[in-house]
N, C-alpha and C positions, 0 to 999 in steps of 0.2 A: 504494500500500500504506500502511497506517497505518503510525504511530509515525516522529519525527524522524529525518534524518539522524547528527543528534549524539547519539542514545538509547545507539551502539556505537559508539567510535571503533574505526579498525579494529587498531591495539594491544590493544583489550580483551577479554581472557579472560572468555569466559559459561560459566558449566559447570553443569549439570543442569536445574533446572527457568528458570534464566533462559534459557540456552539455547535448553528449547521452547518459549518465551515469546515469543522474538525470532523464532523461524523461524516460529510462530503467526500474528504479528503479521503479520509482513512481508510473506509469502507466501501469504496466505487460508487458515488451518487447516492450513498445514505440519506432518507430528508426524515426528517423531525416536524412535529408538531405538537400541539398543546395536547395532553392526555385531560379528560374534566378536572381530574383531581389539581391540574394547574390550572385550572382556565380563573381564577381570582388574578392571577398575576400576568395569565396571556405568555410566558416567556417560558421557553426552554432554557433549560441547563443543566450542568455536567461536569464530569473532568475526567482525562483517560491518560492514561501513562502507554507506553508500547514501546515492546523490546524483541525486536528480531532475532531469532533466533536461529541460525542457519534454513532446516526445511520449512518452520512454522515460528507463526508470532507471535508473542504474547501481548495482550492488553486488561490495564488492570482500570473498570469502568463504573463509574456510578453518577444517578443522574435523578431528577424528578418524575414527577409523572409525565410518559410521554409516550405517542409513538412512533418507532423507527421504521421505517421500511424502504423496500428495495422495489423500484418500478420495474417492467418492463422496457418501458425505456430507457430504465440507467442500464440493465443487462446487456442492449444494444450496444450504448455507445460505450458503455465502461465496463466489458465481459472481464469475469473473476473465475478460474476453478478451484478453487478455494471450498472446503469445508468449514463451516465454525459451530468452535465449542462454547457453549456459552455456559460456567459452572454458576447456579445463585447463590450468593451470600447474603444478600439481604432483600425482600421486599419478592415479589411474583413474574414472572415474567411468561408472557402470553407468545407462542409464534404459530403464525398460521403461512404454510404453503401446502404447494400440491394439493389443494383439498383438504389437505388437514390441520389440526387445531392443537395442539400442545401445552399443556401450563404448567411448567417448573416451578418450585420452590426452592429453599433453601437447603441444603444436600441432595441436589439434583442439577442434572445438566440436559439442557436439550441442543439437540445435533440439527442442524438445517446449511443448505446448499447456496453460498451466495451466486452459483451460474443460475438460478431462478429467482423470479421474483418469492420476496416475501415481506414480511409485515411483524413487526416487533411492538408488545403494548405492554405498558408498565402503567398501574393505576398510580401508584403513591412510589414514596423515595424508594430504591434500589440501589445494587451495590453486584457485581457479575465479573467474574476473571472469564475472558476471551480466550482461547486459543485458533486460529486457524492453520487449517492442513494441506497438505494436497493430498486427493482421495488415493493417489496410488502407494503412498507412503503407507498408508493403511495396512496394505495388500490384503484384503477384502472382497471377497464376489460383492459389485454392485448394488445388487437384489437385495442383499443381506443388511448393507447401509440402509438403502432406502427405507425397508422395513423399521431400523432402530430409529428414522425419522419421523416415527409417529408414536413415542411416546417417551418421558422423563426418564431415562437414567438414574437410577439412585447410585451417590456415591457415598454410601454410608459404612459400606461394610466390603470386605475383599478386593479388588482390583481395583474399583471405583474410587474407596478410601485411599487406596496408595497413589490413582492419579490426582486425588484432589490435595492430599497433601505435597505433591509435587506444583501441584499447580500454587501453594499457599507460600513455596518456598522463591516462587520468582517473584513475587511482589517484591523482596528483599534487595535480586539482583540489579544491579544497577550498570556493572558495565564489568566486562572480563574479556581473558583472550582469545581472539576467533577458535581457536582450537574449542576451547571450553565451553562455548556457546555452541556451536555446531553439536557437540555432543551432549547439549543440554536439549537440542532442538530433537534429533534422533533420541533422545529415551522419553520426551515427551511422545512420540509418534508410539514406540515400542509400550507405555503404559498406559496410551490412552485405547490401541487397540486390544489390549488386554480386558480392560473396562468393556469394550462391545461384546470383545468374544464373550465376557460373561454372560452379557445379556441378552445372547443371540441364542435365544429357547431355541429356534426354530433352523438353526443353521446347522447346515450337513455337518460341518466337523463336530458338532458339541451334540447330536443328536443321541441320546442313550442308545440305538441300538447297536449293538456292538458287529453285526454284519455288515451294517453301513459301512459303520465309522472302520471296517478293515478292506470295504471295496472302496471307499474315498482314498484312502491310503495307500493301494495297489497304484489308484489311476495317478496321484499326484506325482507318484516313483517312475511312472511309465509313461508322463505328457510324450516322451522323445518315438516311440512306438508308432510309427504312421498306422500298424494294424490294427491300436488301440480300438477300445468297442466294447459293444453289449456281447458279441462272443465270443471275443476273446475273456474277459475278465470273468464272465461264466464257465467258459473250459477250465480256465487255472483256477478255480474256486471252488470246481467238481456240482456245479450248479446248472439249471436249464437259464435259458434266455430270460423267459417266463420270469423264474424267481429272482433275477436281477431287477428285473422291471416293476416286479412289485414291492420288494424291496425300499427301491426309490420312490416309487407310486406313492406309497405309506408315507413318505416326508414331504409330499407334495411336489418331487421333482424327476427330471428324468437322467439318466447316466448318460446318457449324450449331450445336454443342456450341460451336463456340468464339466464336459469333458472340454468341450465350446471353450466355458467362461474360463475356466484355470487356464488354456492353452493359450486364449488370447490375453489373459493378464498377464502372463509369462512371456508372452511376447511385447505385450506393451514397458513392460520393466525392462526389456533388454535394449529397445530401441531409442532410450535415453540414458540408459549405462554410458557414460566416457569408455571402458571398456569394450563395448562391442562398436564404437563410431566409426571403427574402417570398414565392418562389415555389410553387406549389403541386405536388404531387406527378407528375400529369399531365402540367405542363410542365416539370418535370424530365428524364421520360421519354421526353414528345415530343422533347426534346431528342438522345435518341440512339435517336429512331428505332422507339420504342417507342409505339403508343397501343391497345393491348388491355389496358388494367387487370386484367380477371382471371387475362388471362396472366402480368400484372406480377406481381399478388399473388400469386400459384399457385410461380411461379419464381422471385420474391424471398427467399420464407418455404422453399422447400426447399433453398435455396445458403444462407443466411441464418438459418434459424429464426424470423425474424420478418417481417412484411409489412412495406413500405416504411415506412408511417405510424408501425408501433411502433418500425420503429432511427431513423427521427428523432426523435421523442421520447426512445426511452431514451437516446441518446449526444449529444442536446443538453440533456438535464437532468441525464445523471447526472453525479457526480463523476470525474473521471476517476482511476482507479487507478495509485499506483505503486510 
């Protein structure tokens, strides 16, 4: 995101148009308005601190009654891929996208997409530690995100607790050396998908049944397998087609859908690795397993919106946001 870390320290009272100035800045066309709970005063305000941290950033934010939101038009002219975390420490915070509706509390966090419009509502004072991500840092099936975007996170106990006291510990930071920061930013990435994997009832890898969760584990070992499949992983497992398929049936997915998703996120991580930048796209994919290109292009650009060629390019040129 534009604009310094030292632009607000986070003692600093912004009130009205510096206020939309800063949430503008920081957050790709954020606008503000009076929540009723202010409307005796008519004025927004706030104060936010932000400290970059190699892959993600942190911001340490509290403000009046108000609402934030994100147009459609700012997506346009101000595109983010950016995930944000938003932890409460004080007061409720309301987020509605995609059709849905969200309300956090205090030891709770809700997850939403700033590449979408959305809409941020705080009746009375608040007080919220930020982090944003880039979703592939995750390394997360999509699906699996989108689902934990429609409802609170508690981090009150196990993984959650440990990301939120991480998160209580950068308020503190104020400036260190890029070594230390970059490695602050990575184990935020590495504790906060901890925290989803918790709460992903519904996700193939945490799913109680133990047949799954050892044909997930066959396929994840064998992306590189072009003969990977539904008959293959039933021969080596001494199973029919049949029981493969209901298997997965039972969790609501299918063994080809997910054979899909891992291969192309495995491919999309390679294709912005500095390590693989001599190689060429083809053998990236030959790499797991992949060599129908059109297939590639076809099922790249519709999980992706873009074909392989254009997210190597745009996310080894572009600036990266924070």
């Amino acid at each position: 995101m534009s604009g310094s870390p030292e632009a607000a320290p986070p003692d600093s009272r912004l009130v009205g148009d510096l206020w939309h100035l800063a949430m503008s800045e920081r957050f790709f066309g954020l606008q503000c308005s009076a929540a009723r709970a202010a409307e005796s005063s008519g004025q927004v305000e706030g104060a936010v601190r932000s400290l970059p941290l190699g892959p993600v950033t942190f911001h340490q934010m509290r403000g009046n009654g108000q609402d934030l939101a994100r147009t459609q038009t700012a997506t346009r002219r101000e595109p983010s891929d950016r995930l944000k975390v938003s932890l409460i420490r004080r007061g409720r915070m309301m987020v509605e996208q995609n059709g849905h509706t969200v309300t956090a509390g205090p030891g709770e966090f809700a997850l939403y997409d700033t590449a979408r419009p959305y809409r941020l509502s705080f009746e009375s004072n608040w007080e919220v530690s930020v982090l944003t991500v880039p979703p592939q840092g995750l390394d997360l099936p999509e699906r699996r995100v989108a689902r934990l975007m429609e409802r609170p996170i508690d981090v009150r106990n196990g993984p959650g607790q440990v990301f939120a006291s991480y998160l209580s510990g950068l308020v503190a930071v104020e400036s260190a050396h890029q070594l230390t920061v970059d490695s602050l930013g990575q184990a935020g990435l590495a504790l906060l998908t901890g925290a989803l994997v918790e709460n992903l009832s519904v996700a193939v890898d945490t799913v109680p049944d133990a047949l799954v969760t050892q044909l997930v584990h066959y396929v994840e070992t064998h992306l590189a397998d072009p003969e990977l499949g539904t008959t293959t992983v039933a021969a080596v497992h001494h199973l029919t087609a049949r029981s493969v398929q209901r298997a997965f049936a039972a969790q609501g997915l299918t063994l080809t859908a997910l054979i899909r998703e891992r291969r192309l996120a495995a491919i999309r991580r390679d294709l912005v690795d500095p390590a693989h930048a001599h190689r060429p796209v083809s053998m990236i994919a030959a790499r797991w397993g992949v060599s129908d290109a059109s297939w590639l292009s076809r099922s790249f650009r519709a999980a992706y919106g873009e074909t392989p060629s254009e997210y190597r390019h745009t996310h080894r040129t572009a600036v990266t946001p924070t």
